[in-house]
C-alpha positions as CSV (number, residue, x, y, z in Angstrom):
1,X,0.0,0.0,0.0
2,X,1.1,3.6,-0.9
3,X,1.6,6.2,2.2
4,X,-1.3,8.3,0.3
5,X,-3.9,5.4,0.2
6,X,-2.6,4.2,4.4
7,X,-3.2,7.8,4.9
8,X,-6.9,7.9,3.5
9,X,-6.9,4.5,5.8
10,X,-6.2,6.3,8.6
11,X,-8.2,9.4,7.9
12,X,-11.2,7.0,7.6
13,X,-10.4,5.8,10.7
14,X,-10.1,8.7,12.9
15,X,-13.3,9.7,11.4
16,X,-15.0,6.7,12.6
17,X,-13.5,6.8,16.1
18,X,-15.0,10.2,16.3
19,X,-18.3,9.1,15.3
20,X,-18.6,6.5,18.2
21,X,-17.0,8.4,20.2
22,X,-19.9,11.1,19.8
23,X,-22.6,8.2,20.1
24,X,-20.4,7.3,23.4
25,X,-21.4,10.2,24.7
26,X,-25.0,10.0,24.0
27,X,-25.0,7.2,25.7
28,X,-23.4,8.1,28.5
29,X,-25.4,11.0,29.1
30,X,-28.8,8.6,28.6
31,X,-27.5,6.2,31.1
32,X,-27.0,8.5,33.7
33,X,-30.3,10.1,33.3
34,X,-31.8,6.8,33.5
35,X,-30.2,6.0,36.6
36,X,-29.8,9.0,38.0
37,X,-32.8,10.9,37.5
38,X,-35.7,9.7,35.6
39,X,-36.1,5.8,36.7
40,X,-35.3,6.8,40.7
41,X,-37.9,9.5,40.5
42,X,-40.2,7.5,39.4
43,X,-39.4,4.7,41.9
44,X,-40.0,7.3,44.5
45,X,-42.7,8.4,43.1
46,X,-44.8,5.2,42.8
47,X,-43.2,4.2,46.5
48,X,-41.0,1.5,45.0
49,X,-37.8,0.4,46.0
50,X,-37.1,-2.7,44.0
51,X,-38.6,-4.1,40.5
52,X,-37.8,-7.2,38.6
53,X,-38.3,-6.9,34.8
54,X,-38.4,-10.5,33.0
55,X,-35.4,-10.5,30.7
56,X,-33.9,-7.8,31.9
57,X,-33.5,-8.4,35.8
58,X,-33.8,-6.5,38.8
59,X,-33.2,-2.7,39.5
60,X,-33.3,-1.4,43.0
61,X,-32.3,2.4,44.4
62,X,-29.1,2.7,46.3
63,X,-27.8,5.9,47.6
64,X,-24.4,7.0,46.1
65,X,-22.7,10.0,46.4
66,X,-20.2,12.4,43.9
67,X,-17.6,14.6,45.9
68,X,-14.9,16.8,45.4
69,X,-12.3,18.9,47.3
70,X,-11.3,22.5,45.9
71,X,-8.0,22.6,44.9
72,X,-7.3,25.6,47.0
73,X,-8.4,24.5,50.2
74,X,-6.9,20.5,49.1
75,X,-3.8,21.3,51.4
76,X,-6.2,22.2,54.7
77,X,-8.5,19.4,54.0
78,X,-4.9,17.0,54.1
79,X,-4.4,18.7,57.3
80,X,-7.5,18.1,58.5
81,X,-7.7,14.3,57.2
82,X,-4.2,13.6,59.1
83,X,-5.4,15.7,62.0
84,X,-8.5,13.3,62.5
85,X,-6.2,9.9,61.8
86,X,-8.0,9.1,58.2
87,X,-4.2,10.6,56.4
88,X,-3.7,7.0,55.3
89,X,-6.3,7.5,52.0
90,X,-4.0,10.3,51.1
91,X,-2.4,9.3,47.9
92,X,0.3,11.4,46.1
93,X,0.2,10.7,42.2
94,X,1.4,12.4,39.1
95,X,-1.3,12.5,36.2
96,X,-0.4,10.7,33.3
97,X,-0.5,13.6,31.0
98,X,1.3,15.7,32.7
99,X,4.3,13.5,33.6
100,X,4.2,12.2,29.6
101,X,4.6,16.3,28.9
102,X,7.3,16.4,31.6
103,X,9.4,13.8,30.2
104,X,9.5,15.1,26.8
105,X,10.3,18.2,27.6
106,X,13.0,16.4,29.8
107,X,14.3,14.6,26.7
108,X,13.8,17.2,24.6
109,X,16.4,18.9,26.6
110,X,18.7,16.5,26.6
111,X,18.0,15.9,30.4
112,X,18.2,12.1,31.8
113,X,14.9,10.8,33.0
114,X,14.9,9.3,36.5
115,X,16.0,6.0,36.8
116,X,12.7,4.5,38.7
117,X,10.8,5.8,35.3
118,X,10.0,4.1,32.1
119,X,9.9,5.9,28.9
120,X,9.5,4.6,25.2
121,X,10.2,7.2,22.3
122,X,8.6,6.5,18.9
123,X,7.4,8.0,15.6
124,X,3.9,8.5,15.1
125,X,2.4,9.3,11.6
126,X,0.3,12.7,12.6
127,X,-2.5,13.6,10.2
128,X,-3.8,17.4,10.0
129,X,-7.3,17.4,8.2
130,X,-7.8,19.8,6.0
């Protein structure tokens, strides 16, 4: 195959990975309103806490719960955590992103990487649509 037909390949398949992407997030979004908001209301409204549906199973209500700490105030709320003997969920991590941008820039710089970290260069064929 020529590099101008693996190209159209490729173009074809970015395009497609888009596409289900998009429907991935339709999908998403549908399923969380499902669960989230339109089949618990009407649980709650009819006074239901568990149905069975033949071929499909049995769906219930649990209570979850989403939560966040501001990243200004993520320092005091460590304090507090090891103040009050719960320190041990504390976890100190590097997102992947920005320690792949680090180490570039590190190589790119001539700079050895540390020795406890893993890095694998390669070439990657980068298509700009027009």
């Amino acid at each position: 195959m020529s590099i101008t037909e693996l190209a159209k390949e490729l173009y074809d398949v970015r395009a497609e990975k888009d596409q289900l992407e998009d429907r991935l997030k339709l999908l998403n979004s549908r399923k969380d309103e499902l669960e989230k908001k339109i089949i618990p209301q009407l649980m709650e409204d009819s006074e239901q806490t568990k149905v069975t549906v033949v071929g499909v199973g049995t769906i219930y209500l649990k209570p979850e719960i989403n939560c966040y700490v501001k990243k200004d105030v993520e320092q005091q709320f460590f304090e507090w955590l090891r103040a009050n003997n719960q320190g041990d969920i504390i976890k100190e991590t590097v997102h992947h992103g920005t320690l792949k941008s680090w180490a570039k820039e590190q190589l790119g710089n001539g700079a050895p990487l540390p020795p406890q970290m893993e890095a694998h260069q390669f070439m990657q064929a980068v298509l700009r649509r027009s």
